[in-house]
C-alpha positions as CSV (number, residue, x, y, z in Angstrom):
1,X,7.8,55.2,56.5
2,X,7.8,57.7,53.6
3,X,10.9,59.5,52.8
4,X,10.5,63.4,52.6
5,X,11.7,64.4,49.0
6,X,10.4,68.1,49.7
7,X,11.5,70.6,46.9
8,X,12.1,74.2,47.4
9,X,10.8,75.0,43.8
10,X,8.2,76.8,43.3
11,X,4.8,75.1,41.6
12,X,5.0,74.7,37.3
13,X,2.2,74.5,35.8
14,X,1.2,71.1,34.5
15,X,0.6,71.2,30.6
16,X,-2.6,69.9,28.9
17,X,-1.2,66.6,28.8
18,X,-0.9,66.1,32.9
19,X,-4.2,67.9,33.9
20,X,-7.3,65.3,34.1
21,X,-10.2,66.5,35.3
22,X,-11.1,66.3,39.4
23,X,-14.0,64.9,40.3
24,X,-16.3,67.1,42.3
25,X,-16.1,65.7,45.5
26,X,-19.9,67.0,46.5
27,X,-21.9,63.9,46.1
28,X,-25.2,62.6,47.2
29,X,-24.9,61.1,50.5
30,X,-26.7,58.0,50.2
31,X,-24.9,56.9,47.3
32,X,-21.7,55.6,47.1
33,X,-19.1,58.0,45.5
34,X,-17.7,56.5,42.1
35,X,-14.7,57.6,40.4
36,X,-13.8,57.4,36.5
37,X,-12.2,53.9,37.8
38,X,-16.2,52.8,38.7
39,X,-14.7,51.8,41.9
40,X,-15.8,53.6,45.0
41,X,-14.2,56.4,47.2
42,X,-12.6,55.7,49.8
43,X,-11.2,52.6,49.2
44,X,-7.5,51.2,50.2
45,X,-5.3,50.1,47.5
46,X,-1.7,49.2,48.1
47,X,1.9,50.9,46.9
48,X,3.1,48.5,43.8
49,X,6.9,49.4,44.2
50,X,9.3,50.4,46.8
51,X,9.9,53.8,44.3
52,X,7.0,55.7,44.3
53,X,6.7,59.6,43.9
54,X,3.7,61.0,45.3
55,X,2.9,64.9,43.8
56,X,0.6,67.7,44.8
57,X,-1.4,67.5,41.2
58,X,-2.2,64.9,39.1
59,X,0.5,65.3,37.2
60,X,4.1,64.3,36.1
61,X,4.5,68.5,36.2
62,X,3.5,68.6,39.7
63,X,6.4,68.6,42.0
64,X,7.1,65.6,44.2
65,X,6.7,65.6,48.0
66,X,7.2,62.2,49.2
67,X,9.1,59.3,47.9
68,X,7.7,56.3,49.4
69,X,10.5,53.1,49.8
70,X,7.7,50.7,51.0
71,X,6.4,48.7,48.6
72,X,3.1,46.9,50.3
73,X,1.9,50.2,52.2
74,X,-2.0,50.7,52.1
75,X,-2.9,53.8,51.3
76,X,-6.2,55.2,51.2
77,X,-7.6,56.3,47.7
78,X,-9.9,59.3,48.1
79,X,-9.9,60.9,45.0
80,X,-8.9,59.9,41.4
81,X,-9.1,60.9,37.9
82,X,-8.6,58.9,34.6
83,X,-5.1,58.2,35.3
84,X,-4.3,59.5,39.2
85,X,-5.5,58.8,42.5
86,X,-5.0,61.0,44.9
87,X,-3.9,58.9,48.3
88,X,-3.4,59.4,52.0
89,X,-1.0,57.2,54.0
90,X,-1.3,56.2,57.1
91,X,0.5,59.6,58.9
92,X,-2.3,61.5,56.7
93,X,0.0,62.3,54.0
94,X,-2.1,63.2,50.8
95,X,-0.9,63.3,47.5
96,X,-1.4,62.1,44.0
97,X,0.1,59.1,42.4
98,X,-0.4,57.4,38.8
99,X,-3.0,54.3,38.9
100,X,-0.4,52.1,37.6
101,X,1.5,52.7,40.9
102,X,-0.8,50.7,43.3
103,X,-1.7,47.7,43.0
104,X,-4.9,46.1,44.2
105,X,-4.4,42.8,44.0
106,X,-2.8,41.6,47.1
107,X,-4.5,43.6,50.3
108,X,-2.5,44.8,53.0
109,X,-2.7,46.4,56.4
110,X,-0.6,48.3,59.0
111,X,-0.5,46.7,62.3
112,X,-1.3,50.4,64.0
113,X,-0.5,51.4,67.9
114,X,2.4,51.8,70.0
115,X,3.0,47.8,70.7
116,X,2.6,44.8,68.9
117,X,-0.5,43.0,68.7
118,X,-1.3,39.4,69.4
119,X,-2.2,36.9,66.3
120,X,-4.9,34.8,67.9
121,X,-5.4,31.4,66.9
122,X,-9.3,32.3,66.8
123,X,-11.5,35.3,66.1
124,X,-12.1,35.7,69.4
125,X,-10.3,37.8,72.0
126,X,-9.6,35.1,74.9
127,X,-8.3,32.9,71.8
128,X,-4.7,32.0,72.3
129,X,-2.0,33.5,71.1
130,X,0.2,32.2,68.1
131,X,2.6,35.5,67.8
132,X,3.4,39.0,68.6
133,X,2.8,41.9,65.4
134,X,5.3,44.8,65.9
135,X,3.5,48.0,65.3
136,X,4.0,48.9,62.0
137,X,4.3,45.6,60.7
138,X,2.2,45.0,57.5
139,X,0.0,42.2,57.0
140,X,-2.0,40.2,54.0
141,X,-5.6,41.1,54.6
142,X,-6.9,37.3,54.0
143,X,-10.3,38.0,55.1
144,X,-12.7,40.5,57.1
145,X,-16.0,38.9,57.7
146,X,-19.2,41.2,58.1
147,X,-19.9,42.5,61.4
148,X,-16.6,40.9,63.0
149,X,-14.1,42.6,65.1
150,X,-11.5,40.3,63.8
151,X,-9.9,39.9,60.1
152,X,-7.5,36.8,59.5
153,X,-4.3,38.1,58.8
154,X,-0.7,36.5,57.5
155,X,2.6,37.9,58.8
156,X,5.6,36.7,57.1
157,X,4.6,32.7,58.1
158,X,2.1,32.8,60.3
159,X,-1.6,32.6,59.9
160,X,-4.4,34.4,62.1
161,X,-6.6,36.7,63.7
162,X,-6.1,40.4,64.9
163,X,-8.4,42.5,65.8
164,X,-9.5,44.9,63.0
165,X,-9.1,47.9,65.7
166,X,-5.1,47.1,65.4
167,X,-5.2,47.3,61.7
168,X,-5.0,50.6,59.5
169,X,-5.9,50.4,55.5
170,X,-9.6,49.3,56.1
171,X,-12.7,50.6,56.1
172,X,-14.9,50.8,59.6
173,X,-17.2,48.2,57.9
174,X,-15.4,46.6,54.7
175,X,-16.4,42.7,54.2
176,X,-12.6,41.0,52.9
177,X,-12.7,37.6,51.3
């Protein structure tokens, strides 16, 4: 999935100019956790272009670990200043990458597992079968209802259900409309 751009450098400093400040994570449990954004933590976002760099620091100093070619991926933002949000993909990867980077507009999941999962025609798991998902496909999120195990999904042209267990880049309880 990601391709390992691993330097042997040793860290530089990032100047005034890179450093924003990091949120304390502490928080009160009951609340929601809000970053500078005013959107919560966790959330899933995904990867805007099939170039992406993803650093240790929010910062262009920072070095780069990863270089992610997938353009689509969900990633999981779990931390974020003004301008970077640091992400973890879906091997547990974490990094930082700039804001303009992902893009929240279209939602996407990972078909997860070892083998591919079945698009059912219906919510509903003795529903027929329109298509097999190869593990690791992704999908268009179309929606999640609340308190379903199923989210209606689109795979290149076909429309349907999988259960939400088989997808990776939502949250245990996330409504999706």
């Amino acid at each position: 999935m990601a391709l390992s751009a691993c330097l042997a450098l040793p860290p530089v400093a990032a100047t005034a100019q890179d450093q924003d400040t990091v949120p304390d994570p502490t928080a009160e449990a009951d609340a929601p956790t809000l970053g500078p954004s005013g959107l919560p933590l966790p959330r899933f976002a995904s990867l805007g272009s099939d170039h992406i760099n993803m650093r240790t620091g929010p910062g262009t100093r920072y070095p780069v670990t990863w270089v992610y070619k997938r353009q689509g991926l969900p990633v999981e933002v779990v931390q974020e200043t003004n301008d970077w949000r640091r992400v973890r993909d879906p091997d547990g990867d974490e990094g930082w990458v700039h804001k303009v980077m992902l893009s929240n507009s279209a939602r996407m999941a990972l078909v997860s597992g070892a083998t591919p999962a079945v698009l059912l025609r219906q919510p509903d798991a003795a529903a027929e079968g329109i298509a097999e998902i190869e593990a690791g496909a992704l999908v268009k999120v179309l929606q999640c209802p609340e308190n379903s195990d199923h989210c209606r999904v689109e795979a290149q042209r076909f429309q349907g259900w999988l259960p939400r267990a088989a997808l990776w880049g939502l949250l245990p309880d996330e409504e999706v409309d």
